[in-house]
C-alpha positions as CSV (number, residue, x, y, z in Angstrom):
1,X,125.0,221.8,109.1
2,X,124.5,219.6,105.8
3,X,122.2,216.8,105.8
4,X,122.8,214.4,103.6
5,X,121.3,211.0,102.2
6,X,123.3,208.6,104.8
7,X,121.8,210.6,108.0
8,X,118.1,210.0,106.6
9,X,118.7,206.6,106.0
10,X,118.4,205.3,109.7
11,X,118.4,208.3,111.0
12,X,121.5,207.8,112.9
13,X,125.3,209.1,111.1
14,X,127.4,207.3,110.0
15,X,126.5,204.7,107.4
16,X,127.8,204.9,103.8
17,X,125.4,204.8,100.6
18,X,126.6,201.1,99.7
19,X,125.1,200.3,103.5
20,X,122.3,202.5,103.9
21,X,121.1,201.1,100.2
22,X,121.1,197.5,102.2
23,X,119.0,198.4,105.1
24,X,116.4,200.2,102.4
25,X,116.3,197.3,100.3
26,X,115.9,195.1,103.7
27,X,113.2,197.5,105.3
28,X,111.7,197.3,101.5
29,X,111.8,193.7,101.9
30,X,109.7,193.2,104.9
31,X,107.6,195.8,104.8
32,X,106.5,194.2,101.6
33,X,106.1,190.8,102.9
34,X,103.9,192.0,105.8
35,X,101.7,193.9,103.1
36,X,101.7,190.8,101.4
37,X,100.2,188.9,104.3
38,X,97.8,191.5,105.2
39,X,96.3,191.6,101.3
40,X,96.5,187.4,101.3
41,X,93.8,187.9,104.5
42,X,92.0,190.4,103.6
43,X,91.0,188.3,101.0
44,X,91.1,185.4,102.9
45,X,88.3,187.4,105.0
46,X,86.2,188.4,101.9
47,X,86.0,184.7,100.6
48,X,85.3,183.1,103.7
49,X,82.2,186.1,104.1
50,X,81.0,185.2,101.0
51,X,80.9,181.0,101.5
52,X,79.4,182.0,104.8
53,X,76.5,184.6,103.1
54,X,76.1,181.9,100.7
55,X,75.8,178.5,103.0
56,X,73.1,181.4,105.0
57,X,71.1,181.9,101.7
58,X,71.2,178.1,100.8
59,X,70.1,177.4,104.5
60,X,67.0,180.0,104.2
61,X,66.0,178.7,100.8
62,X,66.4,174.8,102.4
63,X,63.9,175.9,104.6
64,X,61.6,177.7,102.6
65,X,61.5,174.5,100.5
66,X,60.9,172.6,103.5
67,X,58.2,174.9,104.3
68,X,56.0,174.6,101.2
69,X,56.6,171.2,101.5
70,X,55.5,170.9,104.7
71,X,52.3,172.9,103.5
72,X,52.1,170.7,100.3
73,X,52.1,167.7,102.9
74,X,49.0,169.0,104.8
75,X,47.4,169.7,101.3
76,X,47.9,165.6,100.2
77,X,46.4,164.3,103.6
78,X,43.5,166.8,103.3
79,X,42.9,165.5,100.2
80,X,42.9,161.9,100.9
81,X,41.1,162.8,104.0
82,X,37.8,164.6,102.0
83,X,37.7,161.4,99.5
84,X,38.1,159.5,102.5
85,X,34.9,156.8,103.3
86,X,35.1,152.6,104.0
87,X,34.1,152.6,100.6
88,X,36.8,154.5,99.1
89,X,38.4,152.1,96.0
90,X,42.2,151.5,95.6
91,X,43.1,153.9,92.7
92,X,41.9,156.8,94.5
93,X,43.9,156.2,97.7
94,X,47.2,155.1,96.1
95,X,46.8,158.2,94.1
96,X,47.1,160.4,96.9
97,X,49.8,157.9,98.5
98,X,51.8,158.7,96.0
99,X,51.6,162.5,95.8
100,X,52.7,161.8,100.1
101,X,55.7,159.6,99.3
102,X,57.0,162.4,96.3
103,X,56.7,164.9,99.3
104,X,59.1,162.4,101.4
105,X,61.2,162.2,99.0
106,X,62.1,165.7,98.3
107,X,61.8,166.7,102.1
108,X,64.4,163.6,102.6
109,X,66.8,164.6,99.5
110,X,66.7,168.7,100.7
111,X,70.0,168.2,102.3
112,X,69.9,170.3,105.7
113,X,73.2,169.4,107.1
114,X,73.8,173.3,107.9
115,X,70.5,173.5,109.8
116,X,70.9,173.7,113.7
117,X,68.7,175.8,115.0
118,X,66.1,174.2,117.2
119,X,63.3,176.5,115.6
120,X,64.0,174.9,112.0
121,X,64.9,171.4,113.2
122,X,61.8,170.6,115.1
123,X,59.5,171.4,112.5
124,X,61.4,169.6,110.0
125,X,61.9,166.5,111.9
126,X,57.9,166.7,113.0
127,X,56.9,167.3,108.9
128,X,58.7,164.4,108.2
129,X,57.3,161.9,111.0
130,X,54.2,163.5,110.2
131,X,54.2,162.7,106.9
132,X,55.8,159.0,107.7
133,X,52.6,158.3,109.9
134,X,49.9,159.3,107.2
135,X,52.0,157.3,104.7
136,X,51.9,154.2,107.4
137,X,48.1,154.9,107.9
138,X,46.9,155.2,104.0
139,X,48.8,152.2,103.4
140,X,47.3,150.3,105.9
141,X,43.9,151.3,104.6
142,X,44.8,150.6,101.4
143,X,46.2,146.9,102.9
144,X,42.9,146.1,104.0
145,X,40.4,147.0,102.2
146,X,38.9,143.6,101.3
147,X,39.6,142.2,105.1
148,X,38.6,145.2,108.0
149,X,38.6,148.5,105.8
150,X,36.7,150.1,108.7
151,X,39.6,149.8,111.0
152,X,42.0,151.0,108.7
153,X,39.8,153.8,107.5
154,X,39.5,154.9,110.8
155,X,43.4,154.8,111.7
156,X,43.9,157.0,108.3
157,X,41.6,159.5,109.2
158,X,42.6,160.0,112.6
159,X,46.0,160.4,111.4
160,X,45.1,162.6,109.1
161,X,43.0,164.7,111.5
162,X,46.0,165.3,113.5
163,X,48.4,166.0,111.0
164,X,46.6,168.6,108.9
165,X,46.8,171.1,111.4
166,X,50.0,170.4,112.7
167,X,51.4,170.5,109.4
168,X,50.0,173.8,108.6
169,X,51.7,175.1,112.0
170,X,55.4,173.6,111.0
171,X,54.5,174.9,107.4
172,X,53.9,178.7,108.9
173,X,56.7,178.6,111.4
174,X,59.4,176.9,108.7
175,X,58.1,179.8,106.0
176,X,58.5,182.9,108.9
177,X,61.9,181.4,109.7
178,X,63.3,181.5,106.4
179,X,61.8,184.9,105.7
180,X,63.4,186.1,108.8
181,X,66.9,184.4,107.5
182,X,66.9,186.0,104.3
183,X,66.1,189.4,105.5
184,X,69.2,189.2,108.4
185,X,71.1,188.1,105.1
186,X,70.5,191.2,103.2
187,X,70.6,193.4,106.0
């Protein structure tokens, strides 16, 4: 028994070379195109992992940011609050107002669209309203200090020893949040 080229083609006799040439080139043919398609989402697969590790590592650094801020925040009030007296004159006051609204600024432009897990959003959202209230309260102060200052000065520091400690808590749990995101992203 011979075997010859036509027989292995489809492994069935009869073809001649002209035809068994065609159905090579057309098994050629789609077998390429399916590896084509399976390379194109492969990579596909690689780039989205990639946008996806990165969006992660911009998240975790988002929130390390909004972490020290938080902690930065506590640091401004705590400052105001130990200069803090009826007595206390303008300069010194809008001096540390300042420093408070820089903080809401940056914790405002951080850009946390990709943020949605409750343990990062509520401390964010409480640093901020935090920080909003202590801004409110040392601006009233500052408002009146030549009508009531001893109202104000007591609305300020109530504010501020509220927020101190609270601030330090959102600071601790934003900080241990993004050090447990960046370790899931390198592991």
């Amino acid at each position: 028994m011979t075997y010859s080229i036509t027989q292995s083609c489809l492994l069935i006799p009869g073809p001649s070379v002209s035809e068994c040439a065609s159905w090579v080139q057309a098994w050629g043919s789609i077998l390429a195109i399916v590896g084509a398609a399976f390379v194109a989402r492969h990579a596909h697969n690689l780039q989205t992992a990639a946008k996806r590790k990165d969006e992660a590592e911009n998240g975790a650094k988002a929130i390390e940011i909004a972490g020290q801020l938080a902690a930065g925040g506590a640091q401004a009030i705590q400052k105001l609050f130990d200069i803090a007296s009826p007595t206390t004159n303008w300069g010194d006051i809008a001096k540390g107002l300042s420093e408070l609204r820089a903080l809401e600024t940056k914790l405002k432009d951080l850009g946390l669209a990709g943020v949605s897990k409750y343990e990062t959003i509520e401390p964010l959202v409480v640093t901020h309203a935090i920080i909003n209230t202590a801004i409110e309260g040392a601006e009233a102060w500052m408002a009146s200090l030549e009508v009531r200052p001893s109202s104000a000065y007591r609305y300020f520091t109530v504010c501020a020893e509220n927020s101190v400690p609270q601030l330090t808590e959102r600071s601790k749990t934003l900080l241990n949040f993004a050090k447990e995101a960046k370790g899931m992203i390198k592991g």
